[in-house]
Structures are given as C-alpha cells and as structure tokens.
C-alpha positions, -999 to +999 in steps of 0.1 A: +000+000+000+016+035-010+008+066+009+017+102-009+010+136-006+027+164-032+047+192-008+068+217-018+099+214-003+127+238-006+166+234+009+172+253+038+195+286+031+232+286+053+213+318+064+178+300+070+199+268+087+221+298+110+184+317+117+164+281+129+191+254+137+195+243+172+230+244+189+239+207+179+242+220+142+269+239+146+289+219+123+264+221+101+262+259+099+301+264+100+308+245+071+275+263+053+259+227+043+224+216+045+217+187+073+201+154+056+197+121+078+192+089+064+182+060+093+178+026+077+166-002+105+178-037+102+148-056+112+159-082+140+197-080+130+225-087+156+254-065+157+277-099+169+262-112+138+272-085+118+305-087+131+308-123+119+291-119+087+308-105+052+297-070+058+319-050+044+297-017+040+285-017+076+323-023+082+329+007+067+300+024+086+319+014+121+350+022+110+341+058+101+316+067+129+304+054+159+294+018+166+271+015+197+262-019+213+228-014+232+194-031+248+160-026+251+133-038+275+112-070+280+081-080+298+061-064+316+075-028+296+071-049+258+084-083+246+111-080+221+086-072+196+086-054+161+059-031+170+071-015+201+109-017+191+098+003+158+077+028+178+103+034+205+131+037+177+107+066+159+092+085+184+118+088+208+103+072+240+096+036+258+067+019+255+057+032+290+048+063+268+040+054+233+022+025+247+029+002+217+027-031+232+029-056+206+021-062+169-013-050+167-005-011+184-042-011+200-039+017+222-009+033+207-003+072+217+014+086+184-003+115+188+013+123+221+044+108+206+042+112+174+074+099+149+106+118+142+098+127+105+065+138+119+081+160+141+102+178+119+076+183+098+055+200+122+086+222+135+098+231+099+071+222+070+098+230+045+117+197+046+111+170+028+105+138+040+108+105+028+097+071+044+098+033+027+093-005+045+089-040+038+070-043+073+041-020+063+030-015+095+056+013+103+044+033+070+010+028+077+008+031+115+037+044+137+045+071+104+017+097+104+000+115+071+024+147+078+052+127+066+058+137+023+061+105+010+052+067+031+055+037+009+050+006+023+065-021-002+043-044-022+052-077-002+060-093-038+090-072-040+101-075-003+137-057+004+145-055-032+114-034-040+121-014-007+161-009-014+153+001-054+124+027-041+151+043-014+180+047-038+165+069-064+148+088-041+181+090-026+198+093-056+181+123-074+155+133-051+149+170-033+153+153+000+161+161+036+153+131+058+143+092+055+137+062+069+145+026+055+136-005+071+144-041+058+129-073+067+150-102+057+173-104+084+143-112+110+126-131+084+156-156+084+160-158+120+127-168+126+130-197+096+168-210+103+180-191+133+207-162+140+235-191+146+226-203+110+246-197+074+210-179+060+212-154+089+247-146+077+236-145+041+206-120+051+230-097+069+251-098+038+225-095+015+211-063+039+248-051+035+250-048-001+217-031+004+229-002+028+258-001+006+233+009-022+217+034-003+252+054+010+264+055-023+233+067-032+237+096-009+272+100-020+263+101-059+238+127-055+252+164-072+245+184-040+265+157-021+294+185-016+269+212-002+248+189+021+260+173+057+247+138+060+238+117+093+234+083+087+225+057+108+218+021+109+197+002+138+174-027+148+142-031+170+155-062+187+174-091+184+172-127+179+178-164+197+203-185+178+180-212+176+155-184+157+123-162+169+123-130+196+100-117+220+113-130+251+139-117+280+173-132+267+200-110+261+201-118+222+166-110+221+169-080+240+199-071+218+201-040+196+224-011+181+235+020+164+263+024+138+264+062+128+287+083+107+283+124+108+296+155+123+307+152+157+310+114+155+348+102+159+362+073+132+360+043+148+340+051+183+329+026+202+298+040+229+280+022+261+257+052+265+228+051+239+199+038+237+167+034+212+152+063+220+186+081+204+176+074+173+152+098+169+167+128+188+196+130+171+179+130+137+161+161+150+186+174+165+205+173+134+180+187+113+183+218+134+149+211+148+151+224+190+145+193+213+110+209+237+114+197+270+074+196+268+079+165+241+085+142+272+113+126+252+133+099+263+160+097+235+192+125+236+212+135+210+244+109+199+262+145+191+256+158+226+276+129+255+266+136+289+291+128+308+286+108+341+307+098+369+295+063+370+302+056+333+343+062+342+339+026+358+340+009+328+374+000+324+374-014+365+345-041+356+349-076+371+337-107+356+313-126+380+322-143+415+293-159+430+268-153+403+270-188+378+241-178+358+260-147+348+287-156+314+317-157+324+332-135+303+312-112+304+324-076+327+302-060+345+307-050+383+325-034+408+322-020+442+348+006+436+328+037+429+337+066+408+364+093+420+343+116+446+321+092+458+321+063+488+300+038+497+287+033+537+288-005+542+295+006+579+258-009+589+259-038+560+253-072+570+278-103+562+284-129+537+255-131+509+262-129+465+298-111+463+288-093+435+257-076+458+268-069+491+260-032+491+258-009+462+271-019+433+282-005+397+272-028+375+257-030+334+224-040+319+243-072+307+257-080+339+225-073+360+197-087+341+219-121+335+217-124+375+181-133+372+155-130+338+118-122+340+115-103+380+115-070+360+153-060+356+148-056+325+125-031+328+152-009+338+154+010+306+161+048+312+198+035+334+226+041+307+261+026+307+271+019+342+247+024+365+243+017+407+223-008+421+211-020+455+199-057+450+186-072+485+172-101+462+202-118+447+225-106+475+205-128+498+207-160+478+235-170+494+237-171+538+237-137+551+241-125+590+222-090+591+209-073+567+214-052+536+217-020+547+243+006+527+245+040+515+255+054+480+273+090+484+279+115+461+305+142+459+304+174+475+285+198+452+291+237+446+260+254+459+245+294+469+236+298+503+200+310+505+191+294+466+170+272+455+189+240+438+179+213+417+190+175+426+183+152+391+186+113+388+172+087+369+159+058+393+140+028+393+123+008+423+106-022+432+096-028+461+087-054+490+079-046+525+103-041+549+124-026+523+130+014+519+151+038+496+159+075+513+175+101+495+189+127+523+213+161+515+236+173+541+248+210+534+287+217+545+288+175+558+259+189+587+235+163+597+216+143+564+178+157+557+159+130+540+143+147+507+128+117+490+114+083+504+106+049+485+079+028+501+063+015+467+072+005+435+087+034+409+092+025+374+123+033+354+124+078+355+137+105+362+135+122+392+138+160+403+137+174+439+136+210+446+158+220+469+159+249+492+200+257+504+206+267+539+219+302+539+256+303+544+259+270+529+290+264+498+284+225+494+256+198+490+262+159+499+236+134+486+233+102+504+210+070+487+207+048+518+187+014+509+179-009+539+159-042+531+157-076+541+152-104+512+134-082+493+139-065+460+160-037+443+170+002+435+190+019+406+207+050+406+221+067+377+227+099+359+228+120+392+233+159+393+231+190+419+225+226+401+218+254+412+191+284+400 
C-alpha cells in the first residue's frame, strides 16, 4: 500500500539553517551545508552477527563513525517485539509512553508521541521527507499522514522493491530526511535461526543493500553542499535457535552504527539507547529538542558525561553469580572518584557481586536473574548503581542489607534554591526502603525523597531549598531491606538556580 502527498519542499538557506538550527548544528552551519539524515533499521539483526558476517559496508560504517552496542526492554515494559521496538526507535520514548505493546499497536499514543519525521515536519514544513518499509505496518501506523512520501513495499517485491524505491529517491530526489527498514534479516532468523549460514547470508544480502543506499547519498550532485547523518539500527534481536520476543539478552539485543559530524572514526559508545535514534535525527535537522515533548531519546552529538560511566574499564567478571557468562564484565564496588560507599551498617556474607551498592551494566545485572523485571530498567545508561537485596540474599547472610551510596560534595549558593536530578528505578517489597537525604557543608543528612512503593524506570527532580551560608551539597542513597527487591541509581546531578 503507498501513501503520498505532493509538498513543496525547498533546501534550507546557510542563512535560513544559522536563523532556525538548534545548537547541535553547529557543524552544520560552520561549514555552510544543509543537514540530511538517512536511518535505515535492520529488522531483527545482531550487531555480533554483523561482526561475523561478510559485511563490508556496515564495516565501513563502524570504521568511520560510531558503533554502539545497546538493549531494550522485556516483559512487563514490551516483549522483544517489532511493533514497540519500531515505535520506540521513531518516536523517541519507551513503550511506557507510546504505549505500543505488541504487533497489533491497539492503544498506541502517536499522537502524544508522534514519529521523528512527523516532528520535523510539524517544527519546519519546508523539509522533505521520505519514508519506505517492507514491514508496512511502520508506513501505515507508527508514520503519520504529515510525513511527504510513506510507501510501504508491495510484499512481492520485499527488500528489493524497498532498497530500489530508497536509492533513487536518494539518488536524485529533493530530500532532507528518510527512513529505510528491511525485513529479511528477521525473516531468516525466525526460519533457520541467528546461529545459521541464512542469517549470515541475510545480513550480507542487507549489507550490499545499505551499501546501495550510501552510495546513493554519495552520488547525488549536492553531495558537496549537504552534511549527512546516517544511521543504521534494529528493534531487537534474535535467539540462535530463531524467533524473539522474550527476556534473553540476544533478544533484547540492539544497536547504532552512525557516521556524521561530531561522530569520531572508529568510536565505540555504552551510553545510547533506542530512544537516540530519533533525537539525534532532530537534533541534526536543526529542529530544538521541547522539553514539553516528554522525550526519552538525547542527541548521539551531545555525551553527557557521568561519573559512573568512568567505571568501565574497573569491571569484574562474575564471583558468585554462575548464571552470569563468564566473560562477560560488569561490576565493581569501587565507585567513581568523589564518591564512597557506607557499608558501615551492611550485614555479612550473601552474593559477592551484591553486598551493598554496586556498579554494575544491563548485561551483567539482568543475567543475574531474567523475568523479575530488571529488564524493565530502561532509562539507566552505561554503568549504572544498584542495591539488590534479592540476589544478594541467595547465598547465607548474617544481618541485613543495609548501605548508602554518596555523592560528591557539590558547589551550591547559600539562600538558593537548587535542583537534585537522577534517573531511578524501584521495586519494592515490604520491609524494604530507599531514602535520599542532603547534608549541606557535611551537617546532619535531611531526607528529601522516600521509596515505600514501586517506581518505574524515571527520572527524578527534587527541589531543593539551600541553607543560607551553605557552599556544598552531599547526597546520600541509603537502601535498607531484608530479602526483598531492588533500587537503581544513575545519571545523578546537583544545580543550582
């Protein structure tokens, strides 16, 4: 089924770009070029996969831009489903938002969360947009009637129909931003399996494909004049004996290769997530990011830095915890430079790799135990903390678990208001209890924040009022709890007014 609508579009002037783009175009608008992206999904590819397949234009890709190994969710959020890994990877949010919860998108919420093409469309009618699949339900659904052009593939020509249709309008065509997805990978998964030779020939098939589509891009006679983000994704993953939708780590699996401004040669990132995909397109468009937009996904061009991420390099493979591989690396009770952990009330013996808070990975933490809801942890980037009464009690303990996470002395104003940010997420079980206290200048902790019931995967802000006089703030996560469940801290920052 093909969807159309005739626009005008015109290219953006340097002086229109300098006049409307955002601050993340600055490349853009120095070297006077117009901003195109291209995004073309991988339907249920695996970037190992990838790695072991004959590849050599997604090689390329990683080996001029960024590569970025990431996961999504599982049960209760989604299962590792087309529909809400599509809708997550174009609007920008979870599922806890777009509400996309399987194939069929009943109760979907695109017009809360509309799509990234949709968005740019509404912020700057001028551009162009251009949108083809061989799963039509992303053209006919998650895509809205504001994009220019949504062609959804006659399933008789499949990924050959859907590659043909993107390079000449990639080719030739007045064009600003599209979206590509092929099918084949996923379809031979499900039939023979990721750890098959036909899931290797898809990937290679797919690769020949992309490499269509960036020469394309390349050929085009405003090439020189124009300042291209392209990146390449999937909505999930894939079992090696074949199908998806459950809490494994290769179903969970997913990633972005991207090559633009900004983006070093041969990057490797822990810190993005599916939501990405779709900020950084806008971003790059020039189109401003509204806080109001709820989004989940942050620019690729824009790193935050954060102090837990610096404990990469310090991550242990498993001690206690068999279930986890072991090669994988993924904890440490060392915690970043500025921060301590309180153990000074923690009971004895119990899992090593839980006694107290620990810095630990989505890998590393949802492999201690599938299906009680880790994976639900979704808005935790990179290395993240973690208070897990559950699995630290499934070996003997004497006391209980009982330790407090604490942050660096902050810069404040004496008689300001302040701001304390961090993403969290809770679940809860009686006895148990999170606190968040601040103690001004090391004084006596004031609790500011209590968990008694279940928060999902968020971010928090707490309005702080600074003691006049005072130069420094001290936050303290204290988490007491018997063989109950856990609490996740990330992301966390003290600013002022």
């Amino acid at each position: 089924m093909t969807h159309s609508m005739s626009r005008r579009s015109l290219l953006l002037t340097a002086a229109a770009l300098a006049a409307t783009a955002g601050p993340l175009a600055a490349t853009a608008r120095a070297a006077a070029r117009t901003p195109k992206v291209l995004v073309i999904g991988l339907d249920g590819a695996l970037l190992t996969r990838i790695n072991d397949a004959d590849a050599p234009h997604l090689d390329a890709l990683m080996a001029a831009g960024l590569t970025a190994p990431s996961s999504i969710h599982a049960q209760p959020l989604a299962p590792t489903m087309s529909g809400p890994g599509w809708s997550t990877l174009l609007t920008g949010v979870w599922p806890d938002k777009h509400n996309v919860r399987d194939n069929a998108f009943t109760g979907h919420r695109f017009a809360q969360y509309p799509d990234f093409l949709t968005r740019a469309e509404t912020a700057k009618p001028s551009l162009t947009t251009y949108a083809v699949s061989s799963w039509a339900p992303i053209t006919d659904t998650v895509l809205s009637s504001k994009v220019d052009t949504r062609v959804s593939t006659p399933s008789a020509e499949y990924d050959t129909g859907t590659t043909s249709r993107a390079v000449t309008r990639l080719g030739g065509g007045d064009v600003d931003a599209v979206f590509v997805q092929l099918d084949n990978i996923d379809h031979a998964g499900h039939d023979h399996g990721a750890a098959s030779g036909q899931y290797l020939d898809a990937i290679h098939t797919a690769d020949a494909q992309v490499g269509r589509m960036v020469a394309a891009v390349k050929s085009r006679a405003s090439y020189a004049s124009e300042d291209w983000l392209i990146m390449v994704t999937a909505d999930h993953g894939h079992t090696d004996a074949g199908g998806h939708g459950g809490s494994t780590l290769p179903e969970r699996q997913t990633f972005l290769i991207a090559t633009g401004p900004t983006l070093a040669p041969g990057s490797v990132r822990y810190d993005v997530k599916m939501p990405d995909v779709a900020a950084s397109a806008l971003a790059h468009l020039g189109v401003a990011i509204d806080p109001a937009w709820n989004l989940d996904g942050r620019p690729v061009q824009q790193p935050r830095p954060d102090d837990f991420d610096t404990l990469r390099a310090r991550l242990a493979p498993r001690t206690d915890e068999t279930g986890i591989p072991a090669a994988v690396l993924g904890h440490t009770h060392t915690p970043p430079a500025g921060w301590s952990v309180d153990n000074s009330a923690m009971g004895t013996g119990g899992v090593a790799e839980w006694r107290g808070w620990t810095f630990t990975t989505d890998e590393f933490w949802t492999s201690a135990q599938r299906d009680q809801s880790r994976e639900s942890n979704v808005r935790a980037r990179n290395v993240f903390a973690v208070a897990d009464g559950d699995e630290w009690y499934d070996k003997p303990v004497t006391g209980t678990f009982d330790s407090t996470l604490v942050s660096p002395a902050y810069p404040v104003t004496g008689g300001r208001a302040a701001t304390l940010t961090y993403t969290t997420y809770y679940r809860h079980e009686s006895p148990q209890k999170g606190e968040v206290l601040v103690s001004y200048d090391d004084a006596a902790p004031v609790t500011v924040r209590t968990y008694t019931a279940d928060v999902p995967s968020r971010t928090e802000t707490v309005a702080l009022q600074v003691p006049a006089g005072a130069r420094t703030a001290r936050v303290r996560f204290r988490y007491t709890a018997g063989n109950n469940w856990f609490w996740v801290i990330d992301g966390v920052a003290l600013t002022g007014s």
